[in-house]
C-alpha positions in Angstrom: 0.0 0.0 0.0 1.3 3.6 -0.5 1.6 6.4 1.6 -1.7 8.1 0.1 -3.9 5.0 0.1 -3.0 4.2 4.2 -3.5 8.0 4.9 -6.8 8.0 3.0 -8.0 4.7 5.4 -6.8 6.7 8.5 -9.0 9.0 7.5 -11.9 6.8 6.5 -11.3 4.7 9.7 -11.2 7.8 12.3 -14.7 9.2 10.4 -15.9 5.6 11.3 -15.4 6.0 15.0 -16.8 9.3 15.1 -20.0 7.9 13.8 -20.1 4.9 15.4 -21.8 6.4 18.9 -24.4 8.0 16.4 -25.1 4.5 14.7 -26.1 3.7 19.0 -28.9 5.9 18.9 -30.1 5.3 15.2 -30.6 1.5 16.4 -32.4 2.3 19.5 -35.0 4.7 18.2 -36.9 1.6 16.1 -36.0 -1.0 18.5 -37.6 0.7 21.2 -40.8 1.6 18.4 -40.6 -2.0 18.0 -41.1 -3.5 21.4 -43.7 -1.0 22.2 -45.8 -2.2 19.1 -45.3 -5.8 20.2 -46.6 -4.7 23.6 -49.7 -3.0 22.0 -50.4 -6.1 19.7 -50.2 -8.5 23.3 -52.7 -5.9 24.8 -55.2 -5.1 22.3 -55.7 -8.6 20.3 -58.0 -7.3 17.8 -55.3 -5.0 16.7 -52.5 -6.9 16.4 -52.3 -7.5 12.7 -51.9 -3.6 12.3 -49.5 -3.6 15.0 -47.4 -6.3 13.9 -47.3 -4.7 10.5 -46.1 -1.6 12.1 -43.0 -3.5 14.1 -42.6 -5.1 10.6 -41.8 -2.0 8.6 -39.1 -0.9 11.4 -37.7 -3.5 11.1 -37.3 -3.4 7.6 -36.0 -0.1 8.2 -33.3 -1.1 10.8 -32.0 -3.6 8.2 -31.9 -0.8 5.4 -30.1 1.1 8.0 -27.6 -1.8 8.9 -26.8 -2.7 5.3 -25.9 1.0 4.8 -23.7 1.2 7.9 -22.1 -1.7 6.9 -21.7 -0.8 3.3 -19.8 2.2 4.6 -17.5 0.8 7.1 -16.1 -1.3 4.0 -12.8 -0.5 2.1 -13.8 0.8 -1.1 -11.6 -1.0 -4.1 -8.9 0.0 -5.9 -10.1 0.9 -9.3 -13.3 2.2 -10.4 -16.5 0.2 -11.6 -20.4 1.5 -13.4 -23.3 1.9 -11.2 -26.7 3.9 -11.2 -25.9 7.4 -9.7 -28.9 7.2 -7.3 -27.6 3.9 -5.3 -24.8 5.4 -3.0 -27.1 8.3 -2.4 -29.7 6.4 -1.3 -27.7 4.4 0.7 -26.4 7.9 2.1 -29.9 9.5 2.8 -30.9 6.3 4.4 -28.0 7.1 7.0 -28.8 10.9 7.3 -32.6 10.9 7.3 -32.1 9.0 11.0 -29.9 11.2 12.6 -31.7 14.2 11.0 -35.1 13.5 12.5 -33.4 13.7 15.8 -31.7 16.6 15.0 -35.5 17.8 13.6 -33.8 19.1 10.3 -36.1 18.8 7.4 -34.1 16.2 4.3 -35.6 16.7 0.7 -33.9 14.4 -1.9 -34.3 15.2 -5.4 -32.8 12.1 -7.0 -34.4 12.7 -10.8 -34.4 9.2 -13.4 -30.4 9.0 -12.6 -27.6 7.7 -14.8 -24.6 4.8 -14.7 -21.3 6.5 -14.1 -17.5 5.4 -13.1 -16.3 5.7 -10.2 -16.3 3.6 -6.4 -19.6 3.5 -5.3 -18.8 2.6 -1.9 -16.6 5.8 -2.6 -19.2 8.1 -3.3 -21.8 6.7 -0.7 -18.8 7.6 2.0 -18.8 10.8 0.6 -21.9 11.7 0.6 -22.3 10.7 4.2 -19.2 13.0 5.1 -21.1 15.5 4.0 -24.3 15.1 4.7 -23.2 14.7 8.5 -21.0 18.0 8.0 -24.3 19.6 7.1 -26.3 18.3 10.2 -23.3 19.4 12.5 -24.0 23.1 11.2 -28.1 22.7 11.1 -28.3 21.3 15.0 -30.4 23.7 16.8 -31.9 25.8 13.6 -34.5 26.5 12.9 -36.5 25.8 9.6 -32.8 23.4 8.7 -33.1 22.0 5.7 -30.5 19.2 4.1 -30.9 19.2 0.5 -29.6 16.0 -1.8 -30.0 16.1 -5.8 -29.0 14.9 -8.9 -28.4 16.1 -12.1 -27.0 13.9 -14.9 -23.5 12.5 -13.2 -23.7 15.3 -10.5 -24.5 15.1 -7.0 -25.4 18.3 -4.9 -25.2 18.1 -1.0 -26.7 22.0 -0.1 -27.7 23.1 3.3 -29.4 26.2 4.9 -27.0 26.8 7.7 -24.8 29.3 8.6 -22.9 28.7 6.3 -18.3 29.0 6.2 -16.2 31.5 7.9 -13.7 33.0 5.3 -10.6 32.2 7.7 -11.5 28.2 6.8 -12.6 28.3 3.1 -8.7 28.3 2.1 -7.7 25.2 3.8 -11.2 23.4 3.9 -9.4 20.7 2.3 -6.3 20.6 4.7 -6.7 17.4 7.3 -7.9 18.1 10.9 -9.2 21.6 9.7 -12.5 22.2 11.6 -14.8 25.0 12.7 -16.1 22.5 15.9 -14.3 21.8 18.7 -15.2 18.4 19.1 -14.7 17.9 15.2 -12.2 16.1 13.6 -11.7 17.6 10.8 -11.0 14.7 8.7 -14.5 14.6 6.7 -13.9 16.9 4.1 -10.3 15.6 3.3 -11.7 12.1 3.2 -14.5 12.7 0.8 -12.3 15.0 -1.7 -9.9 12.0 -1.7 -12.9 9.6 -2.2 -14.2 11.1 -4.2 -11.2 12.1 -6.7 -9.7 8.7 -6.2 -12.4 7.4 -8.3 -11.4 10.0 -11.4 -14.2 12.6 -9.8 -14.6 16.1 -9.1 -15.7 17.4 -5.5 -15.9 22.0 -5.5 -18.0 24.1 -2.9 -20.0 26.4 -4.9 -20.9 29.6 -4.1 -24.5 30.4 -2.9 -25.7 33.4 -0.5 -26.2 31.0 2.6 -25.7 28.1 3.8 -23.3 25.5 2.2 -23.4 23.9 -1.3 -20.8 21.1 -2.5 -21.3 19.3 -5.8 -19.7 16.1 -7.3 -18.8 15.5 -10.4 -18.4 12.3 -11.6 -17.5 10.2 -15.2 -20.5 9.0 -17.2 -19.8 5.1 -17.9 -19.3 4.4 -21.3 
């Protein structure tokens, strides 16, 4: 392995951790839905069937949640490989959408028909992640906070409503352990450049009145 691909895993692996204590909470939240439904369906036996179908569709939701977490915590591969657009965002939004209705931040996703590109999609899934949860960091306690994902063609916008970056960061947003929190890292937006550019992409903050806005670009297949 060379120097860039074990510093890119440090990074990777030390954005896992961070998470991992939010992954906690994600997993309680339905598990607790769950056992109260089963507790409703014991108590009121004409209503079980509804109940049951209730417990059913958390569940179905913790294991969407599960296979996301655990398609992140993977290595992505070497090389690059074709895949719909909309699948690591997907997979992304079903990891943000549970720690932003905690957060009470609104999440539209805007995903349009899609299109294959080239790139890693485990890549671009972790990168979208890293940004989404840079996104919910600056939304926490706003109010009206909106996360905004969409696609156009073989682009990927990650926008937010927040408060958007202080000048003194916007020239080393890319440098590692550069952060405006104090209990950040500042490892997210390092790892998802490298991410996303190791799989022949493009990853620029655009300019917009408020808030934040990054956008990928990535290679049509073909």
């Amino acid at each position: 392995m060379n120097d860039a691909h074990d510093r890119l895993e440090t990074w990777r692996l030390a954005e896992l951790g961070k998470e991992a204590a939010g992954l906690v909470h994600q997993l309680r939240q339905p598990l607790f839905a769950i056992k109260g439904l089963l507790q409703l369906a014991e108590a009121q036996p004409l209503h079980a069937a509804s109940h049951v179908a209730a417990a059913r569709a958390q569940v179905e939701s913790l294991e969407r949640l599960v296979s996301a977490w655990a398609d992140l915590s993977r290595e992505p591969r070497e090389g690059t490989e074709e895949f719909d657009i909309r699948m690591p965002v997907e997979n992304a939004l079903t990891l943000l959408r549970q720690r932003a209705a905690r957060l009470g931040v609104s999440v539209v996703a805007d995903l349009g028909p899609g299109c294959l590109v080239r790139s890693s999609e485990l890549g671009v899934q972790q990168a979208v992640v890293n940004l989404g949860q840079n996104a919910l960091d600056a939304l926490e306690a706003r109010a009206d906070a909106r996360l905004v994902l969409s696609i156009a063609g073989c682009e990927i916008v990650v926008r937010d409503n927040g408060p958007g970056l202080p000048d003194s960061v916007r020239d080393r947003l890319f440098v590692p352990f550069t952060t405006t929190r104090q209990e950040g890292t500042g490892l997210g937006l390092s790892l998802a450049k490298a991410l996303i550019e190791g799989g022949g992409g493009r990853l620029t903050l655009e300019p917009q009145e408020s808030g934040v806005c990054w956008r990928i670009v990535l290679a049509a297949a073909g």
